[in-house]
LOVO-836369 format. One record per residue (C-alpha): x, y, z; residue in one letter. Coordinates in steps of 0.05 Angstrom, whole numbers, plus 32768, in hexadecimal, padded with zeros to 4 digits. Layout:
{u:X v:Y w:Z rest:a} .
...
//
This chain:
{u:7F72 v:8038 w:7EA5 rest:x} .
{u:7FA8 v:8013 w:7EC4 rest:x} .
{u:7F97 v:7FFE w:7F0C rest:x} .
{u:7FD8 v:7FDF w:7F2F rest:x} .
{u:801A v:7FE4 w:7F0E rest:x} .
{u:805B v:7FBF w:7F29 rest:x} .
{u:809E v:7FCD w:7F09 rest:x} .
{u:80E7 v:7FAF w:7F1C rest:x} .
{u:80C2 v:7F94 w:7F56 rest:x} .
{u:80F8 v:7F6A w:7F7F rest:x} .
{u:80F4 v:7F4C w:7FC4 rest:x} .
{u:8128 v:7F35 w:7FEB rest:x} .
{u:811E v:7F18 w:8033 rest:x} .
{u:8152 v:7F22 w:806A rest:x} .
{u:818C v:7EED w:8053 rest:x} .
{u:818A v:7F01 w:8008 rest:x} .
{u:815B v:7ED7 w:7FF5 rest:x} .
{u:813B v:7EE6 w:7FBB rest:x} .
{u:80F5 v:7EE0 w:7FB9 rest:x} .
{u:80E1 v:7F09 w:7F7F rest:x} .
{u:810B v:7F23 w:7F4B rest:x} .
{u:80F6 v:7F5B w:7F17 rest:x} .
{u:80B1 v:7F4F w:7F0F rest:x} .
{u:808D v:7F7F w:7EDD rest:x} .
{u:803A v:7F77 w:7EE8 rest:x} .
{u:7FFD v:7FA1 w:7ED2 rest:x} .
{u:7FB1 v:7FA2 w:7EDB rest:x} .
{u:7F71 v:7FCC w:7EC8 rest:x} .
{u:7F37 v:7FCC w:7EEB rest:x} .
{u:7F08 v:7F98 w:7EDB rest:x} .
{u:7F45 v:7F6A w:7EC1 rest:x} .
{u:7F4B v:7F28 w:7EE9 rest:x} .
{u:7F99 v:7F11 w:7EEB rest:x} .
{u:7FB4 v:7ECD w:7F06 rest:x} .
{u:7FF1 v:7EC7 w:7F23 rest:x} .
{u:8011 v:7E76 w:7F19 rest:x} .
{u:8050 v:7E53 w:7F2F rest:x} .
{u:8062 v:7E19 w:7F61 rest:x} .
{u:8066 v:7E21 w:7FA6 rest:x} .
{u:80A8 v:7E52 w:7FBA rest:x} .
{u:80A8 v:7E76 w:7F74 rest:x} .
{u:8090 v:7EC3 w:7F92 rest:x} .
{u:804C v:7EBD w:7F8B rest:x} .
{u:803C v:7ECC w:7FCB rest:x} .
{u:8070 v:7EF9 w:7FD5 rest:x} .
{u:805F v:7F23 w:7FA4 rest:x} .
{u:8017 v:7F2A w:7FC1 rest:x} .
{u:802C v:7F3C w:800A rest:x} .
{u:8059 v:7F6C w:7FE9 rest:x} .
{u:8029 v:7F8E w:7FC6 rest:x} .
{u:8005 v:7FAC w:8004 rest:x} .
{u:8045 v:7FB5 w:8029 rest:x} .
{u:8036 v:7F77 w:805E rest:x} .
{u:8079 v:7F55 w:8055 rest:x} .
{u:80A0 v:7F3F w:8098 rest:x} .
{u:80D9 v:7F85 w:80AE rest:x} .
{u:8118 v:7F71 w:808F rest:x} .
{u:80FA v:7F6B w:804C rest:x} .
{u:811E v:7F8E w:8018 rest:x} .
{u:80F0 v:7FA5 w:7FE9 rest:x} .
{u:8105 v:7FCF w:7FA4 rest:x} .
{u:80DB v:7FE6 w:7F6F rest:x} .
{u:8092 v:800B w:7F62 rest:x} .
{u:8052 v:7FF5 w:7F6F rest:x} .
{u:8024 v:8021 w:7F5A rest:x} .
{u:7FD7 v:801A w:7F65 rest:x} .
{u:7FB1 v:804E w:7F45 rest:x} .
{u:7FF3 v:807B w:7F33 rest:x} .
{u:8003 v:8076 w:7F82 rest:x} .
{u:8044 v:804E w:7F9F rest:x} .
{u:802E v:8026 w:7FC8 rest:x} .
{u:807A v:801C w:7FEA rest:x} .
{u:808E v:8065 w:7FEF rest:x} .
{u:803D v:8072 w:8013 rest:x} .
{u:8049 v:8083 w:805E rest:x} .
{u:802F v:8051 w:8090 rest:x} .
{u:7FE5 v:8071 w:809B rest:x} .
{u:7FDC v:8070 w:804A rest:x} .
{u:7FE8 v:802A w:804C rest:x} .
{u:7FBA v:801A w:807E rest:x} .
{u:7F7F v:803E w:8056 rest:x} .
{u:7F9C v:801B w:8018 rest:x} .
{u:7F98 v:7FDB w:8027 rest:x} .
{u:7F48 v:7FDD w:8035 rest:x} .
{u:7F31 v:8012 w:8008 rest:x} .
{u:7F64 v:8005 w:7FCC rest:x} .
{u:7F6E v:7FBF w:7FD4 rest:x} .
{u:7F65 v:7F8D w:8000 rest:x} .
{u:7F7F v:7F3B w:7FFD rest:x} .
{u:7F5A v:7EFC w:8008 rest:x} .
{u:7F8D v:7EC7 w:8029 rest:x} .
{u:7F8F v:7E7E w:8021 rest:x} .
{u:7F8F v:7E6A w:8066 rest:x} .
{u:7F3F v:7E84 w:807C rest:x} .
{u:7F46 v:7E66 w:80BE rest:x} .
{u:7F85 v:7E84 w:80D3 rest:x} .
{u:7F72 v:7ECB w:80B5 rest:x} .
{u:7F30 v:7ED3 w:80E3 rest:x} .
{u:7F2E v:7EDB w:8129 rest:x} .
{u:7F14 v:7EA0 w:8148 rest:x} .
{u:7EFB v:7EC6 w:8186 rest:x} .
{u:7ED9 v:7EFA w:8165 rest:x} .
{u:7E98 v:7EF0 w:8141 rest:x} .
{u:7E9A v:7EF2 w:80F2 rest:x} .
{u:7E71 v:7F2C w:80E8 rest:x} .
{u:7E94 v:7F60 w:811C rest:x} .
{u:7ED8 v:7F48 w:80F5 rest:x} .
{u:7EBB v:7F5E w:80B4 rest:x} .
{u:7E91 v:7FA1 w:80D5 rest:x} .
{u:7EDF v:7FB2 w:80EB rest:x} .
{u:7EFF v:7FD0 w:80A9 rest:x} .
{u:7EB9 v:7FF6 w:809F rest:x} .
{u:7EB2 v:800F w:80E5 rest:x} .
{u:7F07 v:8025 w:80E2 rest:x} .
{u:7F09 v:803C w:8096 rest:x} .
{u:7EC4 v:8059 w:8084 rest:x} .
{u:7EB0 v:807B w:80C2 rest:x} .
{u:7E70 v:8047 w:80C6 rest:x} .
{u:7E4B v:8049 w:8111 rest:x} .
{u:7E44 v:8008 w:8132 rest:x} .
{u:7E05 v:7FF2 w:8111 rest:x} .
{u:7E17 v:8005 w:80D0 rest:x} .
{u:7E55 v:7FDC w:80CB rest:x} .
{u:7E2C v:7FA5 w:80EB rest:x} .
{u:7DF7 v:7FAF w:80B1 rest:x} .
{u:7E34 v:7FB3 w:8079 rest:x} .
{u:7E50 v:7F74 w:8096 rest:x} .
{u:7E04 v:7F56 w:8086 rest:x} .
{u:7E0A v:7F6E w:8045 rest:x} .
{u:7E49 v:7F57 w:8030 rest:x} .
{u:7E3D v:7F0F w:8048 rest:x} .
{u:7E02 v:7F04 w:801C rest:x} .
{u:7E26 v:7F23 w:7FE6 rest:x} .
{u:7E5B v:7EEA w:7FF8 rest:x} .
{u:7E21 v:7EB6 w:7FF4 rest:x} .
{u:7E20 v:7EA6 w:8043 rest:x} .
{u:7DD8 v:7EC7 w:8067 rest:x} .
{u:7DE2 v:7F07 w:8091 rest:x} .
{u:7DCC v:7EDE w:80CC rest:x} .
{u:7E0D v:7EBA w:80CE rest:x} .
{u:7E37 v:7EFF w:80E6 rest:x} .
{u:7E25 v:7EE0 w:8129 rest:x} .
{u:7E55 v:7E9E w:811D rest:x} .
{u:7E9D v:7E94 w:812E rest:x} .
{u:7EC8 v:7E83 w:80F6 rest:x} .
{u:7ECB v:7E36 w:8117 rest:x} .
{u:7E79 v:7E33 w:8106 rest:x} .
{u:7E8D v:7E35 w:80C0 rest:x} .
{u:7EA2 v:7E06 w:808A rest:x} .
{u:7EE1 v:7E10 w:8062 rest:x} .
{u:7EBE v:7E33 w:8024 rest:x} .
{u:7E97 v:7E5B w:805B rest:x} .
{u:7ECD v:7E76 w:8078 rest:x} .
{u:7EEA v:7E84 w:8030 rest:x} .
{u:7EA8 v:7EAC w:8022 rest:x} .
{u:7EB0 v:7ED4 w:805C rest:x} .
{u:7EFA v:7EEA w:8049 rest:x} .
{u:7ED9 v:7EFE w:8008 rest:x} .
{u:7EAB v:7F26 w:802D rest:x} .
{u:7EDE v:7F43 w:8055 rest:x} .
{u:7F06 v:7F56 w:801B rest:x} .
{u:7ECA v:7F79 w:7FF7 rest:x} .
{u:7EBE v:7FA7 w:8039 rest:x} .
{u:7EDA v:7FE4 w:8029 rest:x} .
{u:7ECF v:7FE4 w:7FD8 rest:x} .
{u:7F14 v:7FD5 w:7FCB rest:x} .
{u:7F2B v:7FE2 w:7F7B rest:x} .
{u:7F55 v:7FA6 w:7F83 rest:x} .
{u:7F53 v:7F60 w:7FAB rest:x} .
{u:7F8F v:7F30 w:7FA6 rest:x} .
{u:7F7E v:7EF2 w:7FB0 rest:x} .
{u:7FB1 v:7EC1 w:7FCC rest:x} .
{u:7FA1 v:7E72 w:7FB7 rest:x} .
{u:7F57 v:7E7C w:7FDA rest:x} .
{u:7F38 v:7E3E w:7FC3 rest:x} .
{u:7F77 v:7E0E w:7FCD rest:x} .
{u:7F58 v:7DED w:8011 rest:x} .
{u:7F16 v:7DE3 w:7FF1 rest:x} .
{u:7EF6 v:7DAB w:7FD2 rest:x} .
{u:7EED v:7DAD w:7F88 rest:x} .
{u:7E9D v:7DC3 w:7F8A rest:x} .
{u:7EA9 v:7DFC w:7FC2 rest:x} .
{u:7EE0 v:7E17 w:7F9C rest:x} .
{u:7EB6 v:7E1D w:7F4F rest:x} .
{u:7E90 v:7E42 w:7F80 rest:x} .
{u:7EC6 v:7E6F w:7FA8 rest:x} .
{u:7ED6 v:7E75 w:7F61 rest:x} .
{u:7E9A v:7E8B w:7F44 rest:x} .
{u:7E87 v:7EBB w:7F72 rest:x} .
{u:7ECF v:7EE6 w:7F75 rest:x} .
{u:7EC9 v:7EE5 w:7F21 rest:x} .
{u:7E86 v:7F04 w:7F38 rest:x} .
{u:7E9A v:7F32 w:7F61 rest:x} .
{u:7ED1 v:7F4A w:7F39 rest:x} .
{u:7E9E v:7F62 w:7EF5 rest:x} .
{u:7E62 v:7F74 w:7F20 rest:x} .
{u:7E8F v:7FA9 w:7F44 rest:x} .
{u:7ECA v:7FB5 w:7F0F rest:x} .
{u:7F05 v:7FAD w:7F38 rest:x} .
{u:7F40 v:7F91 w:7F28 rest:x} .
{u:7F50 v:7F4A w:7F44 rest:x} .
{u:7F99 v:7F22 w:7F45 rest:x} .
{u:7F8E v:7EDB w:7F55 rest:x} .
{u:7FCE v:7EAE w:7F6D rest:x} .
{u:7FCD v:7E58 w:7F5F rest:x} .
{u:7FF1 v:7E2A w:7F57 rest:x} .
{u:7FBD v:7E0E w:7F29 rest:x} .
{u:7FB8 v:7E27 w:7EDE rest:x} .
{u:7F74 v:7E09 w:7ED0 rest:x} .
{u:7F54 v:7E31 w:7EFB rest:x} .
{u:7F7A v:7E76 w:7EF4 rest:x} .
{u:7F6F v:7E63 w:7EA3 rest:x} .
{u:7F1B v:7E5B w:7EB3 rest:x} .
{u:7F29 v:7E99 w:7EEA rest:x} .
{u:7F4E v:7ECC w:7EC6 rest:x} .
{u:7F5D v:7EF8 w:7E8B rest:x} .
{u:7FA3 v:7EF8 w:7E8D rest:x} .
{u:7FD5 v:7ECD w:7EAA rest:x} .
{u:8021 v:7EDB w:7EC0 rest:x} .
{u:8042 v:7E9A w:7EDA rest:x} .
{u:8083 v:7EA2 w:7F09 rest:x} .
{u:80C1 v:7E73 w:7F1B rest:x} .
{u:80F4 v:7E83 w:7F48 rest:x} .
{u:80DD v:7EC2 w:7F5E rest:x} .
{u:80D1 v:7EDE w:7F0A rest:x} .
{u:809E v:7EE4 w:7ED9 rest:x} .
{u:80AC v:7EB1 w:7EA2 rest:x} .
{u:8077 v:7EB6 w:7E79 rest:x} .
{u:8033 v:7EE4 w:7E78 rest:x} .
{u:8000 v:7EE7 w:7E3E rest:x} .
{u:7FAC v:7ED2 w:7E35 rest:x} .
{u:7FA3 v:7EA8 w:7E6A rest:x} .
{u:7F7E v:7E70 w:7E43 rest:x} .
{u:7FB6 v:7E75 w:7E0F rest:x} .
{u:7FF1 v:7E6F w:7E41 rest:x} .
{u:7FC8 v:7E31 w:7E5F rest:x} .
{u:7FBE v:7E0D w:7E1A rest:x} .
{u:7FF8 v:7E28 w:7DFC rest:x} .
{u:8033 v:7E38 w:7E2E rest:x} .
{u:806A v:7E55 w:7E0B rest:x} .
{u:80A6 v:7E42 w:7E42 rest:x} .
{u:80B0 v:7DFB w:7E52 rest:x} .
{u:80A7 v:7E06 w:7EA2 rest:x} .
{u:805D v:7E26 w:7E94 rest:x} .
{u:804D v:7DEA w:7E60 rest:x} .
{u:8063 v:7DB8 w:7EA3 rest:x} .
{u:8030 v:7DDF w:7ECF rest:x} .
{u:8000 v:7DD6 w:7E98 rest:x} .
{u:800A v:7D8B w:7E8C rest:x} .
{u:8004 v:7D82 w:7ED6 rest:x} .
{u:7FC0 v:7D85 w:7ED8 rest:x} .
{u:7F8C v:7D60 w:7EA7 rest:x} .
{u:7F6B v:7D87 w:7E72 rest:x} .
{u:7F22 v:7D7D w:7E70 rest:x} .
{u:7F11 v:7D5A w:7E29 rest:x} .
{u:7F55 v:7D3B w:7E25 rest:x} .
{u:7F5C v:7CF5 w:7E3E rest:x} .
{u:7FAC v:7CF5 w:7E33 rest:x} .
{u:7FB8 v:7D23 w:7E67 rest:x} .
{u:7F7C v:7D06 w:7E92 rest:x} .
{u:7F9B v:7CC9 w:7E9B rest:x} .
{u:7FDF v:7CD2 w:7E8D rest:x} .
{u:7FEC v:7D1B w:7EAD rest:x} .
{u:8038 v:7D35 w:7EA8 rest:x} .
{u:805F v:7D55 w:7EE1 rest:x} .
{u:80A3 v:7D6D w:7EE4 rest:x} .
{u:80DE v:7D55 w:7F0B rest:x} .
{u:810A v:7D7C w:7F3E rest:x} .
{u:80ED v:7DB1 w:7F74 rest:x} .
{u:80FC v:7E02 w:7F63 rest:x} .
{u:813B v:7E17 w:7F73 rest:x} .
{u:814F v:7E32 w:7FB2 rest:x} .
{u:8147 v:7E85 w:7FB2 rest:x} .
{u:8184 v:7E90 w:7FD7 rest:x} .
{u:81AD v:7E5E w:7FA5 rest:x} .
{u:8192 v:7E6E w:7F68 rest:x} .
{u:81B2 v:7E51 w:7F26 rest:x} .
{u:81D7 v:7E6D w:7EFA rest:x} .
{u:81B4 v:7E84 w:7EB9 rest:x} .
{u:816E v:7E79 w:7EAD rest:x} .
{u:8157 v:7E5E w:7EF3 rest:x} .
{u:8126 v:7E22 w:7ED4 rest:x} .
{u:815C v:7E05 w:7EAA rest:x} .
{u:8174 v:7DCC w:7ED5 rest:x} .
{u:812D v:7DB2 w:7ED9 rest:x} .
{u:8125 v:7DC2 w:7E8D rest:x} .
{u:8122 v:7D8D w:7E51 rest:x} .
{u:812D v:7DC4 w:7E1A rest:x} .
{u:8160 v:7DE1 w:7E35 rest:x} .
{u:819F v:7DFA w:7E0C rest:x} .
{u:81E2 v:7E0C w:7E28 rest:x} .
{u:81D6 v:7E57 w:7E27 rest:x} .
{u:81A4 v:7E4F w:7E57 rest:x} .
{u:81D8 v:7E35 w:7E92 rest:x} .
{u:8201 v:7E72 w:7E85 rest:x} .
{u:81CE v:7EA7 w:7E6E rest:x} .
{u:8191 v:7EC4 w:7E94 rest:x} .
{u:8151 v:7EC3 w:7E67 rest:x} .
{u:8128 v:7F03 w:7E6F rest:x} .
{u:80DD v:7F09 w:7E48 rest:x} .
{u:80DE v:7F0F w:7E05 rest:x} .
{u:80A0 v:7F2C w:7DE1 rest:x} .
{u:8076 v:7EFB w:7DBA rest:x} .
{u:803C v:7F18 w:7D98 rest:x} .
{u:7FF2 v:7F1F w:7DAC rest:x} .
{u:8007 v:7F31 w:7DF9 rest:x} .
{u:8030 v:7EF2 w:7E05 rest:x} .
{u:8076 v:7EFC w:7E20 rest:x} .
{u:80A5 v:7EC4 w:7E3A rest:x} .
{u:80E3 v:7EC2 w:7E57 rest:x} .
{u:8109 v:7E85 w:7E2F rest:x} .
{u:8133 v:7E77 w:7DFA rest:x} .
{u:8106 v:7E53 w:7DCD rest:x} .
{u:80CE v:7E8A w:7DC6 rest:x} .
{u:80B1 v:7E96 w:7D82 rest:x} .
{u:80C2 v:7EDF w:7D78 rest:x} .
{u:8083 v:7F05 w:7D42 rest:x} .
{u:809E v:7F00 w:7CFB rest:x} .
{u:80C8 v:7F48 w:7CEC rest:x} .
{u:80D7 v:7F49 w:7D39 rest:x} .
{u:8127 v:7F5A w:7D2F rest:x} .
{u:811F v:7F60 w:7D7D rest:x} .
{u:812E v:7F0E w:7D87 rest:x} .
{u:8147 v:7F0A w:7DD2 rest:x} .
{u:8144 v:7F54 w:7DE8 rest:x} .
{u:8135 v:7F66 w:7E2C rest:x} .
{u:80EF v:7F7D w:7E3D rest:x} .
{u:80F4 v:7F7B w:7E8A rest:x} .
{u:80D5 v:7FC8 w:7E88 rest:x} .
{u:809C v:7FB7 w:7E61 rest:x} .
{u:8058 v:7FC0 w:7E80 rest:x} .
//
């Protein structure tokens, strides 16, 4: 059963800039999804903007549907209950998402106590539940978020998240201020999380080794668009568009001493969303580029066993008479 569907989604911030443009994305329950791209390519934007917590003057255009439900035509007080109880989002920033005057286990008792119609003392007992779920001792409820380490703090927007049962948590780059040990655990415990209770998780990093060990699927993004999507070990080892093979030769591959020591990045910065270029938006930073792709926008193009990329050069399945057609409304 399909969990969250997004179709045409497209966000524009006040100024016309583009932030994400005609993004297709779907997820079942159980099914772990990462979410890749370099800083400024939508991934967080699309995130925010699928639990309606964009700044006002966003434009917003499109469906988001979680569990058959839109979540942009729901009135005000439905989105409120949705974005515990359906699904709820872990941030990057810990420290500046808890309230550093409040004690960590009344800020995680709230959502109970508001949504679930919990007394006092059994939000405060939930909160002690969820915390040792999150691997931290019930006893620390008592601390302020500034008692905690940075993979503590994590843990406790984890438990947070998990307070209300949502069917879906987003979470946005949550290990990227940890160390490399705290975050195999952060890691560990959301992957967890996500098959002991069968909801559906979309994970957002800049890092493709870990949303390849994370996640079943993986849709990377550039300026504001899906590129490619597929497996996500096969899109790692096997990129079919030449910006997600950069993102994957950025990082060292564990077994292979060529791209340990001699790892590849990619020149340029992402274009600017307000001054996008013409055609496909990669190709001035591409080396494979052809001329048709400084005059004509590339759009995905099926290419067999769940893989889809939006380039030129994809192998299109042998009998596919298809080469090139537009599959922006594909799920």
């Amino acid at each position: 059963m399909t969990l969250l569907e997004v179709r045409n989604l497209e966000v524009t911030y006040p100024g016309g800039v583009a932030a994400v443009r005609d993004v297709d994305l779907s997820l079942t329950a159980g099914q772990k999804v990462g979410v890749a791209g370099e800083s400024g390519s939508g991934k967080s934007t699309l995130a925010l903007a699928l639990l309606r917590l964009l700044p006002p003057g966003t434009r917003v255009c499109g469906e988001i549907l979680l569990n058959g439900e839109d979540v942009l035509t729901m009135r005000w007080g439905r989105v409120r209950a949705v974005r515990w109880a359906g699904a709820s989002i872990v941030f990057q920033g810990a420290m500046h998402s808890l309230n550093p005057v409040h004690r960590i286990g009344d800020q995680i008792a709230e959502p109970v106590l508001l949504h679930q119609g919990a007394t006092t003392a059994q939000a405060r007992r939930r909160a002690g539940e969820l915390l040792e779920q999150a691997g931290l001792p019930a006893a620390r409820a008592t601390a302020y978020p500034h008692e905690l380490s940075g993979g503590q703090r994590q843990r406790v927007m984890i438990a947070m998240a998990l307070a209300c049962d949502p069917q879906l948590i987003i979470a946005d780059e949550p290990t990227t201020a940890l160390d490399v040990m705290i975050q195999a655990q952060i890691l560990g415990l959301i992957q967890g999380l996500v098959t002991d209770q069968d909801v559906g998780l979309i994970m957002i990093s800049h890092d493709l080794a870990v949303l390849a060990d994370s996640c079943d699927r993986l849709v990377v993004m550039y300026a504001g668009r899906v590129i490619e999507e597929g497996p996500a070990r096969q899109v790692y080892e096997n990129a079919l568009h030449p910006y997600g093979k950069a993102l994957s030769a950025s990082f060292p591959h564990i077994g292979d001493p060529a791209s340990r020591f001699a790892p590849r990045g990619l020149a340029g910065d992402p274009p600017d969303p307000s001054d996008l270029p013409s055609g496909c938006a990669f190709h001035p930073r591409c080396a494979e580029a052809l001329d048709v792709c400084a005059t004509e926008d590339q759009f995905l193009r099926e290419s067999g066993q769940g893989r889809r990329a939006a380039c030129v050069h994809v192998p299109v399945p042998a009998g596919d008479n298809a080469r090139g057609h537009d599959t922006r409304s594909a799920s």
